[in-house]
N, C-alpha and C positions, 0 to 999 in steps of 0.2 A: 571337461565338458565333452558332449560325445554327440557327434554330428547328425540329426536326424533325415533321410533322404525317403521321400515316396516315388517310387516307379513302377507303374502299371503297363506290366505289360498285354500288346492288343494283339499279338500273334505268337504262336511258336516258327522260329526258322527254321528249327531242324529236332532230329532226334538222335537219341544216345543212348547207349549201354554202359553203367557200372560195370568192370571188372576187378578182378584181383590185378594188384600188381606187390609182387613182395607180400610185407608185411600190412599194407594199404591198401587203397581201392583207387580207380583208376578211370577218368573218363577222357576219349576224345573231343575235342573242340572239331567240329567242322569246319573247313574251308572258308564258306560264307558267314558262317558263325565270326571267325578269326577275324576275316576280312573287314566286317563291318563294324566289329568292336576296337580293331586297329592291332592285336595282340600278333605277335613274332613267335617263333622259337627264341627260348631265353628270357623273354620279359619275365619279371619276377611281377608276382600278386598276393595281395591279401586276401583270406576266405571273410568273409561274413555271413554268419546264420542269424536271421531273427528271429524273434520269438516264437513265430506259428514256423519255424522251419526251413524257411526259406534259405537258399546258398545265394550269397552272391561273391562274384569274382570282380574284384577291379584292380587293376596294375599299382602298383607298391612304386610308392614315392620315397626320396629321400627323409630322412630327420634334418630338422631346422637346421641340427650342429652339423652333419653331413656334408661340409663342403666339397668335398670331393666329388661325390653324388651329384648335389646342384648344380655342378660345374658340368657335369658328365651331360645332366638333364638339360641345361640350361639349351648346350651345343646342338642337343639332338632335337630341340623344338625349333632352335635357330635354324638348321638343315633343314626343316622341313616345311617353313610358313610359305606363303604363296609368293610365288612371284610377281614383282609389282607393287607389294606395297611397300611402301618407304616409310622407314621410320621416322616419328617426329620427332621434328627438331625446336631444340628449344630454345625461345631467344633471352640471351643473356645479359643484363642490363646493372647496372651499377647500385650497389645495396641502399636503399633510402628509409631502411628502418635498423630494426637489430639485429637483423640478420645473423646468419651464421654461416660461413662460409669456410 
């Protein structure tokens, strides 16, 4: 099954040049470009083209089986949520059906 996303976008942020790089083509990401999509040096991403053309870049997620990965990912969202919220906690009470515990 293949995930359908509409996004329309209402502005351009910046602008860019295609070049050669090697055997590829090659563009810069801006600054505020980077900044606002959240991407690093090193982030890995997937390309998406749809039908009429379009590219789209979004950061590349681990595989389900990838533990390693989600462990990786898990930490680096944990690092980064906001301070102040607390996680809930859950209250734990004695099983009164079929539970499975």
């Amino acid at each position: 099954m293949e995930l359908i996303q509409v996004t329309i976008a209402t502005r351009s942020l910046a602008k860019g040049q295609i070049k050669s790089w090697g055997n590829s083509l090659a563009v810069r990401i801006p600054s505020e470009v980077a900044k606002q999509a959240k991407l690093s040096e090193g982030t890995n991403v997937n390309f998406h083209v749809s039908e009429d053309g379009n590219i789209v870049l979004r950061p590349a997620y681990p595989a389900a089986d990838d533990q390693e990965g989600l462990r990786a990912l898990f930490l680096s969202l944990r690092g980064s949520s906001k301070s102040g919220i607390k996680a809930h906690e859950e209250e734990f009470v004695e099983p009164v059906g079929d539970e499975i515990i």
